[in-house]
TIVO-2410 file (N, C-alpha, C; in nm, 3 decimals):
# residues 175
REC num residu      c1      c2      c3 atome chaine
REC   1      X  -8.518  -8.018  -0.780     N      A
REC   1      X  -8.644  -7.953  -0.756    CA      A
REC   1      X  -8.622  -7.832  -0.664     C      A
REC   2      X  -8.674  -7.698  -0.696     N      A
REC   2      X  -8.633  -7.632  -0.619    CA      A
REC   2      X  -8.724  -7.615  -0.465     C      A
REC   3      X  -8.697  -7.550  -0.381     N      A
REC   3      X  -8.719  -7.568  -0.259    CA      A
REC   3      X  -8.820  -7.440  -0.224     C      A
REC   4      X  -8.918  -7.488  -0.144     N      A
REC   4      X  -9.040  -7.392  -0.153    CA      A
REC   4      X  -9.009  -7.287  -0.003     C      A
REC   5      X  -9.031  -7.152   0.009     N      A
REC   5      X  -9.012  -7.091   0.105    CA      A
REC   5      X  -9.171  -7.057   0.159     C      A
REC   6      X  -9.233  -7.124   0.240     N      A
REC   6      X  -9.378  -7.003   0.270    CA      A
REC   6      X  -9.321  -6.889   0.359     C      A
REC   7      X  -9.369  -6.793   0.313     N      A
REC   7      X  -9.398  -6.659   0.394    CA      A
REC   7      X  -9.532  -6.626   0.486     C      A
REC   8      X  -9.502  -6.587   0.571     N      A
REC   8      X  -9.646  -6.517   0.658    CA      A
REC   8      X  -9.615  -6.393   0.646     C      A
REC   9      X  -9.751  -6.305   0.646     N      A
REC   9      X  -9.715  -6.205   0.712    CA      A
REC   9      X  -9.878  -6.141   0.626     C      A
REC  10      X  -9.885  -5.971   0.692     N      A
REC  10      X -10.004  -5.908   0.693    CA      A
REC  10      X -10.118  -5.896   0.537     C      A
REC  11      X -10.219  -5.888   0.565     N      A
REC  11      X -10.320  -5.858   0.430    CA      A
REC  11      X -10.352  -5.734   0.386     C      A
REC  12      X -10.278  -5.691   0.511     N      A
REC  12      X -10.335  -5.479   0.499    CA      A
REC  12      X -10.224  -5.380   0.420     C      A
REC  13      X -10.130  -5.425   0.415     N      A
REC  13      X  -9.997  -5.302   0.346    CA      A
REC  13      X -10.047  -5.291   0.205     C      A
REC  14      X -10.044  -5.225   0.194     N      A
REC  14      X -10.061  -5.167  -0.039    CA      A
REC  14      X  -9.950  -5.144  -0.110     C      A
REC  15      X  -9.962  -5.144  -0.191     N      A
REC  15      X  -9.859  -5.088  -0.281    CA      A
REC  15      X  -9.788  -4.937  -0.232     C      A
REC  16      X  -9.673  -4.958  -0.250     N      A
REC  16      X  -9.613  -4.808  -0.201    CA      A
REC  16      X  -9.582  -4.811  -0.042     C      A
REC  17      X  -9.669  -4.886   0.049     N      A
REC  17      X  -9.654  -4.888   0.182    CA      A
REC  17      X  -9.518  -4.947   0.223     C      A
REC  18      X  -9.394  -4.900   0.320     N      A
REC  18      X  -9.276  -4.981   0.335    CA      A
REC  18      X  -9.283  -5.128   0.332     C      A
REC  19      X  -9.394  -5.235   0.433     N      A
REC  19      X  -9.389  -5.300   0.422    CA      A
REC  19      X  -9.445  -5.400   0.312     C      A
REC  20      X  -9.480  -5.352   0.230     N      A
REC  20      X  -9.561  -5.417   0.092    CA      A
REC  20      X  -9.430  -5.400   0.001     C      A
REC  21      X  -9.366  -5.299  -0.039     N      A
REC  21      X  -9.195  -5.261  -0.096    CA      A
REC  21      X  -9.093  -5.420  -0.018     C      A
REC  22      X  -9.091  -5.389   0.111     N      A
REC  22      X  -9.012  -5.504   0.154    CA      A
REC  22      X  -9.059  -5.674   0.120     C      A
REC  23      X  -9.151  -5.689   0.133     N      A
REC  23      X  -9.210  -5.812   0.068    CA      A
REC  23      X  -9.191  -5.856  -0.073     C      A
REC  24      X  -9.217  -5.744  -0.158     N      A
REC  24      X  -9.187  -5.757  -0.313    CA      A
REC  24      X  -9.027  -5.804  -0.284     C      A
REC  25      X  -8.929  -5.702  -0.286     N      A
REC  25      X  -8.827  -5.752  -0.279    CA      A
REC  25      X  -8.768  -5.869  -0.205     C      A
REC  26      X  -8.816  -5.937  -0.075     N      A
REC  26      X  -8.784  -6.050  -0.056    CA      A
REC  26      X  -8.870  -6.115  -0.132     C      A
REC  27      X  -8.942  -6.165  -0.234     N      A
REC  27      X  -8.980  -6.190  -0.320    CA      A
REC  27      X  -8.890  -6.239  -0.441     C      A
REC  28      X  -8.800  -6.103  -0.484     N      A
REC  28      X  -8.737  -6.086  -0.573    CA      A
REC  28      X  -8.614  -6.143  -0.528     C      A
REC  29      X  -8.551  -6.145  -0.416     N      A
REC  29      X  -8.436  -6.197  -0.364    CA      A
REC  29      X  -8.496  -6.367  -0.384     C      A
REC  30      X  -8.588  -6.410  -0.318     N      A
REC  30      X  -8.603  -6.514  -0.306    CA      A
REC  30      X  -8.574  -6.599  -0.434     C      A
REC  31      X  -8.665  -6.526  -0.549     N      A
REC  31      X  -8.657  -6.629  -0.739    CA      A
REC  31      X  -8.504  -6.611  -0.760     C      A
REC  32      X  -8.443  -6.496  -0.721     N      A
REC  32      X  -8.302  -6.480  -0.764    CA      A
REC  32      X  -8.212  -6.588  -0.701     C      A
REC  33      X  -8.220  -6.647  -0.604     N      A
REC  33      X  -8.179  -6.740  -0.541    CA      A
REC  33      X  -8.254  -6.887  -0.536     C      A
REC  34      X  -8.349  -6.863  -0.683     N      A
REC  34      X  -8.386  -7.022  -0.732    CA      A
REC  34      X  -8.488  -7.090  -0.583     C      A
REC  35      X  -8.576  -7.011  -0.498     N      A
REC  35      X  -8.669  -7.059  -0.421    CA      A
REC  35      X  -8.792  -7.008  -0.515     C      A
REC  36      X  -8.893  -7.152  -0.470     N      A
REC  36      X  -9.032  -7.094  -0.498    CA      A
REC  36      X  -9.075  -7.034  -0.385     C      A
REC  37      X  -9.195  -6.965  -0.361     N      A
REC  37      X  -9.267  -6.921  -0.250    CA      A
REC  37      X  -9.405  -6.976  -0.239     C      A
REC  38      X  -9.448  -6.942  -0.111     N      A
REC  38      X  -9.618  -6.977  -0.102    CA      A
REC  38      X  -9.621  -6.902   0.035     C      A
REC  39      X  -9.768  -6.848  -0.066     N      A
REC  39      X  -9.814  -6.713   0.094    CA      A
REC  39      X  -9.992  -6.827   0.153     C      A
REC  40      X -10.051  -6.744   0.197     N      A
REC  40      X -10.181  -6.746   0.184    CA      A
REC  40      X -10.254  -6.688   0.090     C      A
REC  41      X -10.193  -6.645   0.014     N      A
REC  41      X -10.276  -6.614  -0.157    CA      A
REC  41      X -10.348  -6.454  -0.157     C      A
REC  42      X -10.346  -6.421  -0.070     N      A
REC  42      X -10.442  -6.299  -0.068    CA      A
REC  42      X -10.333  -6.201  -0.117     C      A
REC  43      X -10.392  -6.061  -0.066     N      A
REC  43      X -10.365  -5.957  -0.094    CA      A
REC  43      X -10.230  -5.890   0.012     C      A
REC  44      X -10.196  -5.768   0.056     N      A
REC  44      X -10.090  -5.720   0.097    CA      A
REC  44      X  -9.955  -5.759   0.097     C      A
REC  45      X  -9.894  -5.848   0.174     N      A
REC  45      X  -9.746  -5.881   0.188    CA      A
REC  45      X  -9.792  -5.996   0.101     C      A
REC  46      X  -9.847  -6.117   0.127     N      A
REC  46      X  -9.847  -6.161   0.005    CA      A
REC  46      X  -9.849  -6.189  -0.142     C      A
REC  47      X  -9.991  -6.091  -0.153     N      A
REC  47      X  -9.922  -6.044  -0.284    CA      A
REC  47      X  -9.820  -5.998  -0.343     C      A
REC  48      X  -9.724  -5.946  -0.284     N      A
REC  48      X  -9.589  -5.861  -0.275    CA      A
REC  48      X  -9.507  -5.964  -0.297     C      A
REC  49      X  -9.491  -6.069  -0.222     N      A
REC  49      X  -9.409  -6.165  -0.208    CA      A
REC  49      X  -9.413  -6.248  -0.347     C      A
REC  50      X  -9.557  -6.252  -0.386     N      A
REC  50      X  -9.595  -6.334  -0.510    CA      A
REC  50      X  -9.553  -6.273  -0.626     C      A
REC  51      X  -9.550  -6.126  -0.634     N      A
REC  51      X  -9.552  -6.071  -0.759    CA      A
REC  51      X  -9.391  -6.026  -0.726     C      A
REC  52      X  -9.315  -6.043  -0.677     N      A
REC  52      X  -9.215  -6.011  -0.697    CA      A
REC  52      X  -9.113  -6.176  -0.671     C      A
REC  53      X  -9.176  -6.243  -0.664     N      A
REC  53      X  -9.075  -6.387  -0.732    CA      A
REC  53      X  -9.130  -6.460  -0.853     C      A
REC  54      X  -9.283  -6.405  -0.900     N      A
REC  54      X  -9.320  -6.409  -1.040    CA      A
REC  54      X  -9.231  -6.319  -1.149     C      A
REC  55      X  -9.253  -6.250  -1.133     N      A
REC  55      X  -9.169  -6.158  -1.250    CA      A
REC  55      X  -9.028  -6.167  -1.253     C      A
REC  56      X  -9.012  -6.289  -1.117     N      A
REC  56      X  -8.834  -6.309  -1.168    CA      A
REC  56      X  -8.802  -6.465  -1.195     C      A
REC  57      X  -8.926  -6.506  -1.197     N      A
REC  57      X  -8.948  -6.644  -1.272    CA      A
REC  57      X  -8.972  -6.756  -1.182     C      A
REC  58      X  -9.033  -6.749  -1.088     N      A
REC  58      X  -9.046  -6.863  -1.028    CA      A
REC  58      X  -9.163  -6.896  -0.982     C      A
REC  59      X  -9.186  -6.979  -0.874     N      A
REC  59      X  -9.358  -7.011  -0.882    CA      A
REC  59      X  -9.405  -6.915  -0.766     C      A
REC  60      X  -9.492  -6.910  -0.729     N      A
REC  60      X  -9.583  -6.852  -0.647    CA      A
REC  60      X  -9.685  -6.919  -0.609     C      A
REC  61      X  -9.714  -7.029  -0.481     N      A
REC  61      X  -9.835  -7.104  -0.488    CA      A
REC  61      X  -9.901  -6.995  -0.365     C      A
REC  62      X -10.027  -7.012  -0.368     N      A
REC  62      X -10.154  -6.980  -0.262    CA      A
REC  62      X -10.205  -7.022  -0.228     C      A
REC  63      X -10.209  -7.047  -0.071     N      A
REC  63      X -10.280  -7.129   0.006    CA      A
REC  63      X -10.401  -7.071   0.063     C      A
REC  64      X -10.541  -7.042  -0.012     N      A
REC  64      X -10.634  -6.936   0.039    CA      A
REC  64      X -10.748  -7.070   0.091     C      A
REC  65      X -10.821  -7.000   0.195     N      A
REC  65      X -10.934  -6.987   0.232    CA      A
REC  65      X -11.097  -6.902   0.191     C      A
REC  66      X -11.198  -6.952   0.174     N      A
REC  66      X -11.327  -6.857   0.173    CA      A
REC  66      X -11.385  -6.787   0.294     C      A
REC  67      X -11.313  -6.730   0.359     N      A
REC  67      X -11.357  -6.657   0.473    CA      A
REC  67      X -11.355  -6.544   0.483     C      A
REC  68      X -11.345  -6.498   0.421     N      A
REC  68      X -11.323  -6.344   0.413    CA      A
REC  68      X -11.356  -6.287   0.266     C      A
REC  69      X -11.401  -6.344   0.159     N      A
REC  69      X -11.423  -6.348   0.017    CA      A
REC  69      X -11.390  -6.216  -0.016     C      A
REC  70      X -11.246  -6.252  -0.031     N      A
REC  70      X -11.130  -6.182  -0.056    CA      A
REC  70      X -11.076  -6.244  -0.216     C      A
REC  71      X -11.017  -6.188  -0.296     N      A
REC  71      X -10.956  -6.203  -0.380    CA      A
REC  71      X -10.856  -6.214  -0.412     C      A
REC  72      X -10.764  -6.378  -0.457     N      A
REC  72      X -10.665  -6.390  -0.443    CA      A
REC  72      X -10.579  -6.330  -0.500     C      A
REC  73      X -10.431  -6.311  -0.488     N      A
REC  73      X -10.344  -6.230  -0.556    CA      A
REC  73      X -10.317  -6.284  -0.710     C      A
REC  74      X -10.365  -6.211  -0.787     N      A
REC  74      X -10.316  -6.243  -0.940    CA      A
REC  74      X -10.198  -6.302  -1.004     C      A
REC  75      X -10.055  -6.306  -0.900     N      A
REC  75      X  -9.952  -6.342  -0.938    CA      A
REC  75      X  -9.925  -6.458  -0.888     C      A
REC  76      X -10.013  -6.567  -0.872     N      A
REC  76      X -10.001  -6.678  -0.807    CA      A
REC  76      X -10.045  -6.765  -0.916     C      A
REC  77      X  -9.905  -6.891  -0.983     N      A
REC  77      X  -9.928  -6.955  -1.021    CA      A
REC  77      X  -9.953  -7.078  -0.984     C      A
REC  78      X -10.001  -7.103  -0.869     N      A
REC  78      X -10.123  -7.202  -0.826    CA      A
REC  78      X -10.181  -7.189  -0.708     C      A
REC  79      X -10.336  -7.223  -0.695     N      A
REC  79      X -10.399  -7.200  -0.571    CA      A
REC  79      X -10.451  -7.326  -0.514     C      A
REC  80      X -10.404  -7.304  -0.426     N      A
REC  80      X -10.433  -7.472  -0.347    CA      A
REC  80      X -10.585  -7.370  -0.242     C      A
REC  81      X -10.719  -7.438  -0.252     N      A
REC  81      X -10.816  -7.396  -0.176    CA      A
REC  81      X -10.827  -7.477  -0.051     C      A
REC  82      X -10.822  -7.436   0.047     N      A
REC  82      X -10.874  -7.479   0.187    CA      A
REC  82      X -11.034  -7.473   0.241     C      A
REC  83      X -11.038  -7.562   0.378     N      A
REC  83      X -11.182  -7.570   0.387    CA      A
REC  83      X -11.217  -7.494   0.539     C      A
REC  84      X -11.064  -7.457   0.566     N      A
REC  84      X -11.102  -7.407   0.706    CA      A
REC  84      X -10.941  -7.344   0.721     C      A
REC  85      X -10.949  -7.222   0.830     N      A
REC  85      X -10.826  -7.196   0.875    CA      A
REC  85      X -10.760  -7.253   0.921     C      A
REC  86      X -10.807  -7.331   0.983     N      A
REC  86      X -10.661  -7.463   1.040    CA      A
REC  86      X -10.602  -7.558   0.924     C      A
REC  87      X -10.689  -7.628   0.828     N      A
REC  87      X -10.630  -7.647   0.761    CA      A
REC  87      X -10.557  -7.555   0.606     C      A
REC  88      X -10.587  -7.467   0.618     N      A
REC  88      X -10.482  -7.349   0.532    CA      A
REC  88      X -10.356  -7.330   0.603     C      A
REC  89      X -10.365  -7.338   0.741     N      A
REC  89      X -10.183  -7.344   0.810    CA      A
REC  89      X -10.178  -7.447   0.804     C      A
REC  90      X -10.216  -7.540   0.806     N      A
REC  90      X -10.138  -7.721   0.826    CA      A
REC  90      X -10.048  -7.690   0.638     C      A
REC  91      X -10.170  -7.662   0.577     N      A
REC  91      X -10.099  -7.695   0.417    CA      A
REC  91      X -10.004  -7.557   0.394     C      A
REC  92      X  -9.987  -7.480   0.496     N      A
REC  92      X  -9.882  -7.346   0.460    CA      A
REC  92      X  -9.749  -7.411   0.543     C      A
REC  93      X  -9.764  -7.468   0.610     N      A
REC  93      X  -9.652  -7.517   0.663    CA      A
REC  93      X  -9.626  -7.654   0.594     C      A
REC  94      X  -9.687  -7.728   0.624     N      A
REC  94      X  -9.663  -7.872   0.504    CA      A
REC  94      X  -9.588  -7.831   0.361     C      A
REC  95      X  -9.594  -7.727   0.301     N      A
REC  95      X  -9.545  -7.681   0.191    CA      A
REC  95      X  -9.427  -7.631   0.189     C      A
REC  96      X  -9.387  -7.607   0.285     N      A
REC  96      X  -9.264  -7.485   0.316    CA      A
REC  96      X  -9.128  -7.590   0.353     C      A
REC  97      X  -9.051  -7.558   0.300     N      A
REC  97      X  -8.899  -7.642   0.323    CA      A
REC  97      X  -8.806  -7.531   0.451     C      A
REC  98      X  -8.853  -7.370   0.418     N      A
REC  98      X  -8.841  -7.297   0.533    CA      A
REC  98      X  -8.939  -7.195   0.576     C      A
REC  99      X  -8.948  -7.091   0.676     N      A
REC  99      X  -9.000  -7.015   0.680    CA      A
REC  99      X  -8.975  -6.889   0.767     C      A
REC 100      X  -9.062  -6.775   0.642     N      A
REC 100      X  -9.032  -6.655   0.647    CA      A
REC 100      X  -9.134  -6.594   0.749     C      A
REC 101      X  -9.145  -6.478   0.880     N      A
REC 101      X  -9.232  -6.434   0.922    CA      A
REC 101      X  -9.208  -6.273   0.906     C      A
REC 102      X  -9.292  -6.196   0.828     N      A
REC 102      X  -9.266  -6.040   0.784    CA      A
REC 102      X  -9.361  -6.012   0.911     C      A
REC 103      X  -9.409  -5.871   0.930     N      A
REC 103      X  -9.472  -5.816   0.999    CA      A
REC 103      X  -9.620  -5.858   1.007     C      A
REC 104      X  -9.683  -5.847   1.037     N      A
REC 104      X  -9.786  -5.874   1.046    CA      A
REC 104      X  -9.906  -5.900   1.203     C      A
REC 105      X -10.059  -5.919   1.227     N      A
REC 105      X -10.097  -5.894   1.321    CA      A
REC 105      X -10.134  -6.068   1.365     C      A
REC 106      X -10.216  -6.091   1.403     N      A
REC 106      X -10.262  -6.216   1.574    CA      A
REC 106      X -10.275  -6.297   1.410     C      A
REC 107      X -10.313  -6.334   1.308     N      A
REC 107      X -10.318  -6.396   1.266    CA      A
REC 107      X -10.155  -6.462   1.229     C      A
REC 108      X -10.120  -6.354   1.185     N      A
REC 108      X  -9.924  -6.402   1.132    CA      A
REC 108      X  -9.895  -6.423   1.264     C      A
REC 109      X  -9.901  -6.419   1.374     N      A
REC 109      X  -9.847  -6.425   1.532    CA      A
REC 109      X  -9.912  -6.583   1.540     C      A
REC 110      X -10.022  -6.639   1.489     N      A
REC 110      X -10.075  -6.774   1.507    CA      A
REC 110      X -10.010  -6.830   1.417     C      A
REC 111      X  -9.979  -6.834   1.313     N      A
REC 111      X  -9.866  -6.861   1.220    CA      A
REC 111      X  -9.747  -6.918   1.253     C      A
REC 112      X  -9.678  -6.810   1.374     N      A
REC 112      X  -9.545  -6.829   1.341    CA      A
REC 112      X  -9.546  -6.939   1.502     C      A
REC 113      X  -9.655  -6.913   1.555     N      A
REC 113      X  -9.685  -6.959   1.684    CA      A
REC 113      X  -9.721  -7.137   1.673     C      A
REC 114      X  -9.817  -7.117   1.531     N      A
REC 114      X  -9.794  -7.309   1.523    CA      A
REC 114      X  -9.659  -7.335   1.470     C      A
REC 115      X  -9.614  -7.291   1.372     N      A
REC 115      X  -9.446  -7.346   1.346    CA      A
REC 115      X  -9.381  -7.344   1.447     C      A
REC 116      X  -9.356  -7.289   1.539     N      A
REC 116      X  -9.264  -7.321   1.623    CA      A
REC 116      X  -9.289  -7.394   1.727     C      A
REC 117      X  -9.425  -7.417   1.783     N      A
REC 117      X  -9.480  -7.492   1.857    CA      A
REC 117      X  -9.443  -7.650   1.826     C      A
REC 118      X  -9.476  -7.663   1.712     N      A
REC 118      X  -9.477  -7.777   1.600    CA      A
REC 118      X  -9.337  -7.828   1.595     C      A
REC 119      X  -9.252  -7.744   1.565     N      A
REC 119      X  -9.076  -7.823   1.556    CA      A
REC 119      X  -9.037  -7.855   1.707     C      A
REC 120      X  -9.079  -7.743   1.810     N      A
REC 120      X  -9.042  -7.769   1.952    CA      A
REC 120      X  -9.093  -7.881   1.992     C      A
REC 121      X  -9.247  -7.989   1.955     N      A
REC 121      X  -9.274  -8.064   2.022    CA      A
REC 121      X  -9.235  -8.169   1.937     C      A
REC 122      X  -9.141  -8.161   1.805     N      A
REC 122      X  -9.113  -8.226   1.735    CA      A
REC 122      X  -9.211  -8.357   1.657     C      A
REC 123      X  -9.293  -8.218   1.622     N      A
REC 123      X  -9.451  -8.278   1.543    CA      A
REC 123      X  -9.414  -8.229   1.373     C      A
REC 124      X  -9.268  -8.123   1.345     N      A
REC 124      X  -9.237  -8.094   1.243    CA      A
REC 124      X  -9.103  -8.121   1.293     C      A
REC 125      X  -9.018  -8.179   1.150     N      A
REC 125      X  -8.880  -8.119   1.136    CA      A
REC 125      X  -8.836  -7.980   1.173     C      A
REC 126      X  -8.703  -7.999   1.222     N      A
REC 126      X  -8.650  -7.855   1.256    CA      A
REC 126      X  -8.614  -7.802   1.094     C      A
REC 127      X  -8.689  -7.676   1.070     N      A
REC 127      X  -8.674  -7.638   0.909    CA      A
REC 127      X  -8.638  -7.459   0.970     C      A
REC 128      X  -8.590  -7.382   0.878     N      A
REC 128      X  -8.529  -7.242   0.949    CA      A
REC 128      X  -8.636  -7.175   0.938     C      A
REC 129      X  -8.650  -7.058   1.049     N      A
REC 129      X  -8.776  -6.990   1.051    CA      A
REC 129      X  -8.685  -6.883   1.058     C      A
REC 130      X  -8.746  -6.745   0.952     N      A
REC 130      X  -8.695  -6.641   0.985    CA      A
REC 130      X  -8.798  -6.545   0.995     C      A
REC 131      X  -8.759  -6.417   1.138     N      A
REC 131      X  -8.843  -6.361   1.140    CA      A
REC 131      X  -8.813  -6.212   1.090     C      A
REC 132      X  -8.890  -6.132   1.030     N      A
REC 132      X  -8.777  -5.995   1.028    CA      A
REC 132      X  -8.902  -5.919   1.077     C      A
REC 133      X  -8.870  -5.802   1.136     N      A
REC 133      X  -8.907  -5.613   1.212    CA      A
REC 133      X  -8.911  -5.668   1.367     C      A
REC 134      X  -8.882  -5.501   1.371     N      A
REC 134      X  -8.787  -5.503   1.531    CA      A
REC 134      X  -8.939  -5.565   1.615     C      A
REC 135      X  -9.087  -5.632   1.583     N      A
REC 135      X  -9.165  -5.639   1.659    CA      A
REC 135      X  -9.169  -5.805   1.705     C      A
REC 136      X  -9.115  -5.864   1.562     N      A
REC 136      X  -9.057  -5.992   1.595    CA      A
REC 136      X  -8.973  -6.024   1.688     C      A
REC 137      X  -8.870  -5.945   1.638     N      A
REC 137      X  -8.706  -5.926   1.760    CA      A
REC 137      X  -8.764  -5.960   1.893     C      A
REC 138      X  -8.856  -5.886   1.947     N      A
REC 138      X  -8.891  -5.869   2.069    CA      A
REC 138      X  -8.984  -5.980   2.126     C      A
REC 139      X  -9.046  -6.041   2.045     N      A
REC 139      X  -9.116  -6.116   2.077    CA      A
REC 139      X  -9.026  -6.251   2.090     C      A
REC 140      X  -8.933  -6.279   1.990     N      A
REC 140      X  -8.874  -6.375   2.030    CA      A
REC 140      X  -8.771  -6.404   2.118     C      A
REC 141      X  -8.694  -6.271   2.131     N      A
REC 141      X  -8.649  -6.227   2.248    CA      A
REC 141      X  -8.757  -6.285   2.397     C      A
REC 142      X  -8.814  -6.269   2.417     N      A
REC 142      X  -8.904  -6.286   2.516    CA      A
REC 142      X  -8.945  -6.437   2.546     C      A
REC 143      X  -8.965  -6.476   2.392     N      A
REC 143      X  -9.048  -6.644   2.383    CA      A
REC 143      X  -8.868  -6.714   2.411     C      A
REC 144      X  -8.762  -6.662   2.381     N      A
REC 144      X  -8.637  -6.793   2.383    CA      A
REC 144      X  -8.616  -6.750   2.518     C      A
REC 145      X  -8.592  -6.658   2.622     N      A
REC 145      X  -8.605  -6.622   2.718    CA      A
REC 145      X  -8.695  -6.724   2.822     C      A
REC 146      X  -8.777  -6.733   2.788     N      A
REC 146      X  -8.917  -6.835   2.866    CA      A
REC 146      X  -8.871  -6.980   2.816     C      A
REC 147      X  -8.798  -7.032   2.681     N      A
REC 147      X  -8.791  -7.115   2.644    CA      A
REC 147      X  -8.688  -7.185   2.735     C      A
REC 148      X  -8.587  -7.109   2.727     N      A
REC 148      X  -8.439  -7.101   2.777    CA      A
REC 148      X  -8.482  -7.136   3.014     C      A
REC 149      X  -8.550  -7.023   3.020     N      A
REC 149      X  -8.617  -7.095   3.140    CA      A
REC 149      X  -8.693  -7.203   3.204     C      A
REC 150      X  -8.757  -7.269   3.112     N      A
REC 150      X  -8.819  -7.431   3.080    CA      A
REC 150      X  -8.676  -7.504   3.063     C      A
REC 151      X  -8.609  -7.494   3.028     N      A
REC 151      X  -8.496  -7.593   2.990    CA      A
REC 151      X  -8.525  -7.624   2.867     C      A
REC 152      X  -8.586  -7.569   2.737     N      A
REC 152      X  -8.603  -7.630   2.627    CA      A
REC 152      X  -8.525  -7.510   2.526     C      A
REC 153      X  -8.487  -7.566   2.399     N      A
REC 153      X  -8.455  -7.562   2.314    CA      A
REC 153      X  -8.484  -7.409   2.276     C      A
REC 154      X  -8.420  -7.294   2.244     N      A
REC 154      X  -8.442  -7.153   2.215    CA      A
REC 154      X  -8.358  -7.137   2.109     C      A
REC 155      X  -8.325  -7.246   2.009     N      A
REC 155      X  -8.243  -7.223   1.872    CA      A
REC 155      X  -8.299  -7.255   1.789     C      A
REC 156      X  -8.414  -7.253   1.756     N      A
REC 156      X  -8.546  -7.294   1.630    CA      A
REC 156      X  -8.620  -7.125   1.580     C      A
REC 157      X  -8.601  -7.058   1.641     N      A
REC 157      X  -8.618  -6.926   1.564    CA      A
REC 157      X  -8.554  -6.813   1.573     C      A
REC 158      X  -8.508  -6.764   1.427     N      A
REC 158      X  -8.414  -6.639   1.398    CA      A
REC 158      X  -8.494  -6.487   1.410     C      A
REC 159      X  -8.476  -6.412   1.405     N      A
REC 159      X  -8.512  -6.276   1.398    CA      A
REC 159      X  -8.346  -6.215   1.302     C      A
REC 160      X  -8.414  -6.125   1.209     N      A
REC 160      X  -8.324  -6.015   1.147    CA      A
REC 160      X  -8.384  -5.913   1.090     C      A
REC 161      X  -8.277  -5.842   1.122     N      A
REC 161      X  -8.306  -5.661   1.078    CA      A
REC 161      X  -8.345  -5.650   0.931     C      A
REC 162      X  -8.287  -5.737   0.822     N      A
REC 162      X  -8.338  -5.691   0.722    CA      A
REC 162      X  -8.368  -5.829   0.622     C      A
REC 163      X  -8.403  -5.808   0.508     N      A
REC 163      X  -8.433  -5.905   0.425    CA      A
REC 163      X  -8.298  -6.014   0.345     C      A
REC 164      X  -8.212  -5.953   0.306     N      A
REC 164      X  -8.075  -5.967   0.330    CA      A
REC 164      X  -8.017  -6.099   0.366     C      A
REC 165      X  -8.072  -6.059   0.477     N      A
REC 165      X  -7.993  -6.146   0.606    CA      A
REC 165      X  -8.049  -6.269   0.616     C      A
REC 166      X  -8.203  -6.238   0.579     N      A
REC 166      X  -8.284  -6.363   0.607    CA      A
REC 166      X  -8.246  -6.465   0.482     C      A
REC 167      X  -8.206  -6.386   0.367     N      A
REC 167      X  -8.213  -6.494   0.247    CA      A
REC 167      X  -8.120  -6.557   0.268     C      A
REC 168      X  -8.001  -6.521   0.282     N      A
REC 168      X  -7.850  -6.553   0.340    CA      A
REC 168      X  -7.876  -6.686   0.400     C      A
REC 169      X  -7.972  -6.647   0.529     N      A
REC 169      X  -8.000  -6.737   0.653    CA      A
REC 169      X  -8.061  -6.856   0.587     C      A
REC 170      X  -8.152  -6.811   0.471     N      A
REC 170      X  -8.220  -6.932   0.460    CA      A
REC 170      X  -8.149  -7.005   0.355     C      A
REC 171      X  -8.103  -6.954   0.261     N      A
REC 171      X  -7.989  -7.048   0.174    CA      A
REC 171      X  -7.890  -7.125   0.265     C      A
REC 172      X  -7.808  -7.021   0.334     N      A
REC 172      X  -7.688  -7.098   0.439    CA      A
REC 172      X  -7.783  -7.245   0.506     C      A
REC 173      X  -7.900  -7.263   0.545     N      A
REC 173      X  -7.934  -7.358   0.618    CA      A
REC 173      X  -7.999  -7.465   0.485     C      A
REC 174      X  -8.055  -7.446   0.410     N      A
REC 174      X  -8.124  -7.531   0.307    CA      A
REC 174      X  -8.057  -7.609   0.166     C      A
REC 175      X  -7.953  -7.512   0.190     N      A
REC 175      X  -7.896  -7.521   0.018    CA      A
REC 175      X  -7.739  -7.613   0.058     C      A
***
């Protein structure tokens, strides 16, 4: 069975925008390397993510919410509906064997903020989290820093420069 990757990351990039380009292609890296994906179903990086591991054959699930009556991304071959934002991250993480964090604003930052919260208090398995743009870098820079000063555990989340690296990262740990 192949192994599901969720992605986070922003609703605002379009087509043509760098980070909507980078999403498609980790997308496309991802089916090429036999992962399914699952975003939150909507539009920008997700959609990107969806339509570019659809067209290279693999699944695409969506984990959407009615809060924003938004329209889910077309390249999602299944939509799992939620009844609330908390439970749309419980079932985006429940789904995910690893996870991806692209750019994105306070919502993808609450995202990547319950996954790691979650493996640190060991309420989830340790599963690989990757984060990529230099805004991540810094942040986790900062959070293993504080982690590392608590005396706890600062080896549960990656940061990398490019997409690349992350697939690498996440095959090397899953596969």
């Amino acid at each position: 069975m192949k192994k599901t990757i969720t992605v986070f990351g922003s609703a605002q990039p379009r087509e043509g925008d760098e980070e909507f380009e980078t999403a498609y292609k980790l997308g496309v890296l991802l089916a090429k390397n036999n992962f399914n994906v699952c975003t939150g179903g909507f539009q920008g990086t997700m959609n990107a993510v969806s339509k570019g591991a659809v067209e290279n054959g693999t699944e695409a699930i969506g984990v959407t919410v009615d809060l924003w009556s938004a329209a889910p991304s077309k390249y999602l071959t299944k939509e799992i509906k939620c009844s609330s934002l908390f439970d749309r991250i419980s079932r985006l993480i429940e789904l995910g064997d690893a996870y991806i964090i692209l750019q994105g604003g306070t919502g993808t930052l609450l995202e990547l903020a319950v996954v790691w919260e979650m493996i640190n208090k060991k309420m989830l398995e340790v599963k690989p989290v990757a984060c990529h743009s230099s805004m991540w870098k810094g942040i986790v820079e900062i959070m293993n820093s504080q982690l590392k000063h608590e005396n706890r555990s600062a080896k549960y989340v990656e940061s990398f420069d490019n997409i690349e690296e992350i697939t690498d990262y996440i095959k090397s740990k899953i596969n």
